[in-house]
PDB file of N, CA, C and O in Angstrom:
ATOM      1  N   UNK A   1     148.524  84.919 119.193  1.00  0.00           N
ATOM      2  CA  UNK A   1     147.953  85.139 117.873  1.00  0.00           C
ATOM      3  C   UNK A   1     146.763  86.096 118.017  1.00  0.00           C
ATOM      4  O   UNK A   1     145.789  85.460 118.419  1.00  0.00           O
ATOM      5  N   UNK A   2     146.507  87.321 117.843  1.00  0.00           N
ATOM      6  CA  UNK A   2     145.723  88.437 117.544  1.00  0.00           C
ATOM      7  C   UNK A   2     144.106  87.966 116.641  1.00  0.00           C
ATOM      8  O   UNK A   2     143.014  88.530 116.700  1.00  0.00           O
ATOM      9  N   UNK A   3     144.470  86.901 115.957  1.00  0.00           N
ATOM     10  CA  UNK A   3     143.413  86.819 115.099  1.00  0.00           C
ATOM     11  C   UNK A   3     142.339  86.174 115.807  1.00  0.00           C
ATOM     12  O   UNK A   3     141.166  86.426 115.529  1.00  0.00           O
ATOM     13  N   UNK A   4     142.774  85.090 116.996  1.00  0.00           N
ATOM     14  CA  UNK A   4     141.658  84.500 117.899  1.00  0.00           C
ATOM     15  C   UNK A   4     141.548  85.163 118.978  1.00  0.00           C
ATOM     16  O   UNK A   4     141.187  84.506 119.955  1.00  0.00           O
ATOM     17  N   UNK A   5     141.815  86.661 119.181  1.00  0.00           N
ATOM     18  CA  UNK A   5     141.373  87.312 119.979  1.00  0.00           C
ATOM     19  C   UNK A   5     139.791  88.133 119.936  1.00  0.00           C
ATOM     20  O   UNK A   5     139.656  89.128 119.224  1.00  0.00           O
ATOM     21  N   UNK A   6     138.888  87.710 120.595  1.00  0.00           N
ATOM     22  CA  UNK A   6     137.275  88.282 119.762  1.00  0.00           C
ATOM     23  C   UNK A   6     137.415  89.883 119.814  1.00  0.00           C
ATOM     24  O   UNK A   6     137.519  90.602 118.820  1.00  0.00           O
ATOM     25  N   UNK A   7     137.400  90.275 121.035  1.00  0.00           N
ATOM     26  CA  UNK A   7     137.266  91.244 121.454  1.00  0.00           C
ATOM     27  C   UNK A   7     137.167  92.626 120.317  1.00  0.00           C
ATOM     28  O   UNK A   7     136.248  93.356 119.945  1.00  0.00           O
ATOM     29  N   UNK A   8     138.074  92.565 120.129  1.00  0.00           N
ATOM     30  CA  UNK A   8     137.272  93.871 118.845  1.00  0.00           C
ATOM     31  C   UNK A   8     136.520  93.402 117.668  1.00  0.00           C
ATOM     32  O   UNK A   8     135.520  93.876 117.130  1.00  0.00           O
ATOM     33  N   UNK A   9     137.211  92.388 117.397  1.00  0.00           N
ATOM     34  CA  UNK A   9     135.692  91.383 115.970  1.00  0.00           C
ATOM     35  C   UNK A   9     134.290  91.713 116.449  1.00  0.00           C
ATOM     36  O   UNK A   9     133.363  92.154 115.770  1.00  0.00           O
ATOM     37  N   UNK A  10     134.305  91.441 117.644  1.00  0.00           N
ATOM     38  CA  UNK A  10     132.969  90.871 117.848  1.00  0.00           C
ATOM     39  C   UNK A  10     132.034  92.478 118.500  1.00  0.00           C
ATOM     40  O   UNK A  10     130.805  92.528 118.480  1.00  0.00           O
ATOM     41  N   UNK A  11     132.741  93.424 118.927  1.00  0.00           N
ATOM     42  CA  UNK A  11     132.125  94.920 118.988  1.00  0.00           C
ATOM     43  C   UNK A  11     131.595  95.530 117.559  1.00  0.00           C
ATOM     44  O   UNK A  11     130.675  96.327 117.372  1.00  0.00           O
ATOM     45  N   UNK A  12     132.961  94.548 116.075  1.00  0.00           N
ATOM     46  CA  UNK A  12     132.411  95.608 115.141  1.00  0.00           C
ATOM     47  C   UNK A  12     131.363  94.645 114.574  1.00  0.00           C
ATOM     48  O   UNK A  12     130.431  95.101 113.912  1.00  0.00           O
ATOM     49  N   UNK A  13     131.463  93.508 114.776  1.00  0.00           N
ATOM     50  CA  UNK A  13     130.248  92.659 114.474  1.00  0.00           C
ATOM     51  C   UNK A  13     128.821  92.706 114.713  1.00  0.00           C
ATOM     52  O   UNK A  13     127.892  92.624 113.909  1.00  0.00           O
ATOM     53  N   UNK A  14     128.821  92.872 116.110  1.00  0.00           N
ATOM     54  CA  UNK A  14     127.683  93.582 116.462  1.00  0.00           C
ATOM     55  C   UNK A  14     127.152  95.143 116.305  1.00  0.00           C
ATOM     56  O   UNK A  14     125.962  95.459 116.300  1.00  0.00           O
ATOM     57  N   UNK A  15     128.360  96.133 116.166  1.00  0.00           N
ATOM     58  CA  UNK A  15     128.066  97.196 115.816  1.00  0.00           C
ATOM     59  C   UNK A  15     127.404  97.371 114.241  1.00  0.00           C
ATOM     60  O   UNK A  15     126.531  98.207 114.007  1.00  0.00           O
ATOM     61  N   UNK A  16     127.971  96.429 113.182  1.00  0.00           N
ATOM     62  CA  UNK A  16     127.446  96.171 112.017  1.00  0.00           C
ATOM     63  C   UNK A  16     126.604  95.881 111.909  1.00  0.00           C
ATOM     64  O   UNK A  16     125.801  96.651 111.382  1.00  0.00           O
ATOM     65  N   UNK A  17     126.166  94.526 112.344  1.00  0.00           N
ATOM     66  CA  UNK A  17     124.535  93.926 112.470  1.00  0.00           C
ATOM     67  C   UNK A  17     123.391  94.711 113.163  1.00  0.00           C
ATOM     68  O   UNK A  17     122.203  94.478 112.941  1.00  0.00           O
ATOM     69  N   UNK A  18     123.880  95.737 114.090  1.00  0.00           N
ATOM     70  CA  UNK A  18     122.694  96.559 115.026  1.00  0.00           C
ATOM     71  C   UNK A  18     122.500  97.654 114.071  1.00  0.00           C
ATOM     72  O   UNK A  18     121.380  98.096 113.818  1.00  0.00           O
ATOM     73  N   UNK A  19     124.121  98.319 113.270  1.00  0.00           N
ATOM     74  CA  UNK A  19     123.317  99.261 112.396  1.00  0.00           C
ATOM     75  C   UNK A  19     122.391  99.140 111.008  1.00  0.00           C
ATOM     76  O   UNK A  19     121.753 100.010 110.415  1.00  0.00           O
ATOM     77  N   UNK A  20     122.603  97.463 110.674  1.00  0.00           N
ATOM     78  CA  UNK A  20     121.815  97.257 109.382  1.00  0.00           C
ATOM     79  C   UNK A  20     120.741  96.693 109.990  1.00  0.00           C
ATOM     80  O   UNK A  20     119.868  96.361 109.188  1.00  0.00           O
ATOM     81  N   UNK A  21     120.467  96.436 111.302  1.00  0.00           N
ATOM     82  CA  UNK A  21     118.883  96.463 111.565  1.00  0.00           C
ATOM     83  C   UNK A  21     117.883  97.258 111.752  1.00  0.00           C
ATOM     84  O   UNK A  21     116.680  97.268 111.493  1.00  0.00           O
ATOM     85  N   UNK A  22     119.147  98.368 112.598  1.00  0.00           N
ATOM     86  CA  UNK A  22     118.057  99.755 112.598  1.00  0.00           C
ATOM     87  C   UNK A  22     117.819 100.524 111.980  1.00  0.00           C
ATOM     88  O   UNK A  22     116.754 101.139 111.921  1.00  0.00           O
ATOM     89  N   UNK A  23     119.032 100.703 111.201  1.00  0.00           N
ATOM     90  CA  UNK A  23     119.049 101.947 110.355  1.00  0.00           C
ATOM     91  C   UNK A  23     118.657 101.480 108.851  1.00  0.00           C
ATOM     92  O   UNK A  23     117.607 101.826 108.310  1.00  0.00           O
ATOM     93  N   UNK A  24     119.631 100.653 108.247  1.00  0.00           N
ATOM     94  CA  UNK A  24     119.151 100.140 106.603  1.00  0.00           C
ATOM     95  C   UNK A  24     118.174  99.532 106.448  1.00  0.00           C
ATOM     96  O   UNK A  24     117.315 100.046 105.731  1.00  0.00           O
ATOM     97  N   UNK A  25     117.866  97.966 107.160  1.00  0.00           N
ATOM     98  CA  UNK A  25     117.108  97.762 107.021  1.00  0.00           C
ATOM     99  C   UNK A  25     115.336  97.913 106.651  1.00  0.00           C
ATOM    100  O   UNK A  25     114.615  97.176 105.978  1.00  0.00           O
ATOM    101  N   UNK A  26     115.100  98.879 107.221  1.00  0.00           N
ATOM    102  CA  UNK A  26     113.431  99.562 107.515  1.00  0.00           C
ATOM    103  C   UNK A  26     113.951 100.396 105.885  1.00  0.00           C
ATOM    104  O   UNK A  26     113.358  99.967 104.895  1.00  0.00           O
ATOM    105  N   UNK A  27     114.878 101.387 105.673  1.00  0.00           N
ATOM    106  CA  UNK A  27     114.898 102.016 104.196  1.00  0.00           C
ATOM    107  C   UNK A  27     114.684 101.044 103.305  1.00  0.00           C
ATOM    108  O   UNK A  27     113.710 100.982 102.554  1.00  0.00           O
ATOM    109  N   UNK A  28     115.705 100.163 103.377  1.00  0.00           N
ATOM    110  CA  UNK A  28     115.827  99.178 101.837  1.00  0.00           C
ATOM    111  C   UNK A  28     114.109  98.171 102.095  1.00  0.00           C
ATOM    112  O   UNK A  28     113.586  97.777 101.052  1.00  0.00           O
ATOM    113  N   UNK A  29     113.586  97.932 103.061  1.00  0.00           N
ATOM    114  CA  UNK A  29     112.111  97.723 103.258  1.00  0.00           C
ATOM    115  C   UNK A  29     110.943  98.261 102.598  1.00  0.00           C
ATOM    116  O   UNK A  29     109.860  97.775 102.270  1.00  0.00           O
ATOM    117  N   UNK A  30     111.379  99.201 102.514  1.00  0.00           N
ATOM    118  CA  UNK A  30     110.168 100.374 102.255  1.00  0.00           C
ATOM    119  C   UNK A  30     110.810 100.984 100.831  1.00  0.00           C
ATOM    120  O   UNK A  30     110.767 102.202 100.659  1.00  0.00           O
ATOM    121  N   UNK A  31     111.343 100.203  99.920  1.00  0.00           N
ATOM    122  CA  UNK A  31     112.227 100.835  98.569  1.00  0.00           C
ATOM    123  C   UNK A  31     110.810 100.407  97.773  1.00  0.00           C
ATOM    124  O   UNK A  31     110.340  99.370  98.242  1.00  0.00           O
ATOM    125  N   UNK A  32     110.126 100.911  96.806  1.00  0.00           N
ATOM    126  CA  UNK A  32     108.891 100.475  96.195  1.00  0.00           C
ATOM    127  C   UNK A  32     109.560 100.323  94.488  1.00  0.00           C
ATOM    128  O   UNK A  32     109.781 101.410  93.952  1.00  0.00           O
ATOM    129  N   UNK A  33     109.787  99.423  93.887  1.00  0.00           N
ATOM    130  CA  UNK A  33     109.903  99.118  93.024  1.00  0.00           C
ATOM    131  C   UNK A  33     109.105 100.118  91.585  1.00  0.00           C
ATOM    132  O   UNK A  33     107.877 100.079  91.514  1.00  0.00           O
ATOM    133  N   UNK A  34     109.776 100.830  90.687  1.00  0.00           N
ATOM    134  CA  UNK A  34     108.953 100.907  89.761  1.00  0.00           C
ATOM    135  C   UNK A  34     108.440 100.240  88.868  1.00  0.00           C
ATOM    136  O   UNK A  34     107.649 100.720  88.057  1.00  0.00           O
ATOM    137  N   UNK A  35     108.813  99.025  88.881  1.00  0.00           N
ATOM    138  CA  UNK A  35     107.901  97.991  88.180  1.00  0.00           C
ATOM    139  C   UNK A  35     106.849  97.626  88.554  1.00  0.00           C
ATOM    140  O   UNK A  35     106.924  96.893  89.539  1.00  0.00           O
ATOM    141  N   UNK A  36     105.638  97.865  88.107  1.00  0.00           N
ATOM    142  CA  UNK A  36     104.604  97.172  88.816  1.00  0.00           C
ATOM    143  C   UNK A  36     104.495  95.823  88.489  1.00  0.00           C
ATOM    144  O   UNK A  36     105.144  95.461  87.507  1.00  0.00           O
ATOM    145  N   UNK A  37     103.704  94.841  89.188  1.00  0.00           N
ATOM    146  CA  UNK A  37     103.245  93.492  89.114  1.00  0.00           C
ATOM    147  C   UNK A  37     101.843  93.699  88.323  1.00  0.00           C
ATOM    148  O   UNK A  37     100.965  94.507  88.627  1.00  0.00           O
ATOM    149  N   UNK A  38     101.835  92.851  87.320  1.00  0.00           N
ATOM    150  CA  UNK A  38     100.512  92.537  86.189  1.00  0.00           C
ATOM    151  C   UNK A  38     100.040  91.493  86.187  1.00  0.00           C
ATOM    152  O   UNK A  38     100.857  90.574  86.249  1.00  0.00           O
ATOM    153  N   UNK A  39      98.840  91.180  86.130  1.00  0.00           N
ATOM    154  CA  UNK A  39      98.492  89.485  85.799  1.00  0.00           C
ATOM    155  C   UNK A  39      98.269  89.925  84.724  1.00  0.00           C
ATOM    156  O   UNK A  39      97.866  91.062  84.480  1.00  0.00           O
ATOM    157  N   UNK A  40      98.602  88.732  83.659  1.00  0.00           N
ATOM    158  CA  UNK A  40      98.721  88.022  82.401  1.00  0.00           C
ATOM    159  C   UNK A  40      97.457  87.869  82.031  1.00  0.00           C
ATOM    160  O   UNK A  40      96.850  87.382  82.984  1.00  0.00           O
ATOM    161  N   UNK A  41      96.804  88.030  81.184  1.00  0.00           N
ATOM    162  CA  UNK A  41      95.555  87.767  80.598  1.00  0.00           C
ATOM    163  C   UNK A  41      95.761  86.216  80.112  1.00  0.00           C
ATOM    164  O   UNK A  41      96.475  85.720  79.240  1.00  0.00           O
ATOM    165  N   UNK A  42      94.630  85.540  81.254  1.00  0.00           N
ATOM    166  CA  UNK A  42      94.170  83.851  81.118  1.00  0.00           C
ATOM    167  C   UNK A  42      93.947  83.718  79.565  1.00  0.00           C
ATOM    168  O   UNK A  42      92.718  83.732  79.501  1.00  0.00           O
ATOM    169  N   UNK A  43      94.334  83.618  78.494  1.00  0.00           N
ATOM    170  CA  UNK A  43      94.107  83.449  77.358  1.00  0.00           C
ATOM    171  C   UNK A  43      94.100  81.949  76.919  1.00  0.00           C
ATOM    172  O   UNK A  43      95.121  81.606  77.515  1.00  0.00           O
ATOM    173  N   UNK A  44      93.707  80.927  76.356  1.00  0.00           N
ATOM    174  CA  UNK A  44      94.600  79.637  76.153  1.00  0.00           C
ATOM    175  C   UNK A  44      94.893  79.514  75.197  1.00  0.00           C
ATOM    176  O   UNK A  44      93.974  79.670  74.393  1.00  0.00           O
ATOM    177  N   UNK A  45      96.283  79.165  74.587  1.00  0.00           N
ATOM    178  CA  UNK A  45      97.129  79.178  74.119  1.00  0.00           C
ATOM    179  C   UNK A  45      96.819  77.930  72.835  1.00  0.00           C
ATOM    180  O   UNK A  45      96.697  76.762  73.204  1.00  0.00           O
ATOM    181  N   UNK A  46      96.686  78.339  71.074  1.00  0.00           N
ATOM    182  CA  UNK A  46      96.303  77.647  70.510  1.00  0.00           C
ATOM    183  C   UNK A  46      97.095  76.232  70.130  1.00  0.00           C
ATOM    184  O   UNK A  46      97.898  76.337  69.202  1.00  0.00           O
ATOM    185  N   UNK A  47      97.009  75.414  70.514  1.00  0.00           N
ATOM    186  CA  UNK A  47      97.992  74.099  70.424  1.00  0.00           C
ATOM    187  C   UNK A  47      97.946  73.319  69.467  1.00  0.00           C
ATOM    188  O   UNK A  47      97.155  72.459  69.855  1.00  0.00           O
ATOM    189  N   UNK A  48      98.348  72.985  68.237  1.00  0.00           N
ATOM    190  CA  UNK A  48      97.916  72.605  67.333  1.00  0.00           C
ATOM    191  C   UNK A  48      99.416  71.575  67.374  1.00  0.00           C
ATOM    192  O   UNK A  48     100.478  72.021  67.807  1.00  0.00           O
ATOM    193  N   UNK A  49      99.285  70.375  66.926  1.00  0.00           N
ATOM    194  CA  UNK A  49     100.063  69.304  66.797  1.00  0.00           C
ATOM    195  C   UNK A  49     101.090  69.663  65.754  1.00  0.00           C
ATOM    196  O   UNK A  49     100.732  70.238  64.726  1.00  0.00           O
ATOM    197  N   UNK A  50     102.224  69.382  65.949  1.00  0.00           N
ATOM    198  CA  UNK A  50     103.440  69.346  65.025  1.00  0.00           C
ATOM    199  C   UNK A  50     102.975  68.067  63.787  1.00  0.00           C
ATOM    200  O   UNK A  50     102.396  66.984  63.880  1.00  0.00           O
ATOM    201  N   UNK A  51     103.497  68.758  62.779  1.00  0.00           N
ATOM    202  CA  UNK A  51     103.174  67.411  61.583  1.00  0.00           C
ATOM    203  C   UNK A  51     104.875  66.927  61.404  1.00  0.00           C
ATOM    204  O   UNK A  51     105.770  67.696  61.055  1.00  0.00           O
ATOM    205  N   UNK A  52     105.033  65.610  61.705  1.00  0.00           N
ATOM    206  CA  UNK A  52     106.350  65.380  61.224  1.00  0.00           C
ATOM    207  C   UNK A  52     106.533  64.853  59.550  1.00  0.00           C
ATOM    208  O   UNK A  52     105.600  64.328  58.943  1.00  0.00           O
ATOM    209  N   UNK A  53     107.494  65.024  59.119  1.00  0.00           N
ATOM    210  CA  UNK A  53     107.628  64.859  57.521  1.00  0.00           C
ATOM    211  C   UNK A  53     108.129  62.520  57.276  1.00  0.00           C
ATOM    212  O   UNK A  53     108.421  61.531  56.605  1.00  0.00           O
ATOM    213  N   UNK A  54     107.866  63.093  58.335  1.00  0.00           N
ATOM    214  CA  UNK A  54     108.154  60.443  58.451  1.00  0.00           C
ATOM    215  C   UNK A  54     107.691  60.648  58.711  1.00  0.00           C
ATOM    216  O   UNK A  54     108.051  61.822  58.617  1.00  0.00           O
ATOM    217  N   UNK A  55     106.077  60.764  59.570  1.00  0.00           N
ATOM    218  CA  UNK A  55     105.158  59.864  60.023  1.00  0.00           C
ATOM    219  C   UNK A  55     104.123  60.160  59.140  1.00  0.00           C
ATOM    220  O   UNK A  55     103.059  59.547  59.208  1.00  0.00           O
TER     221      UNK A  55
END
């Protein structure tokens, strides 16, 4: 059976994993988002009680 043979699986396995460590990895690392991150202005939020129409 060919399929439990490693020997070429396991060259392109490692050939895969060595090139997305060296090569993609560090690009898709260094991708800078154009969204920037904002903090929210601490405001507090006016809370006023629900009136129910039974109570």
């Amino acid at each position: 059976m060919p399929q439990l043979n490693p020997d070429p699986w396991f060259l392109i396995l490692s050939s895969t994993w060595l090139t997305y460590i060296v090569i993609l990895q560090p690009k898709i690392s260094s991708y800078l988002s154009m969204n920037h991150i904002t903090n929210k202005n601490s405001m507090t939020a006016n809370t006023n009680p629900w009136t129910w129409p039974w109570t």
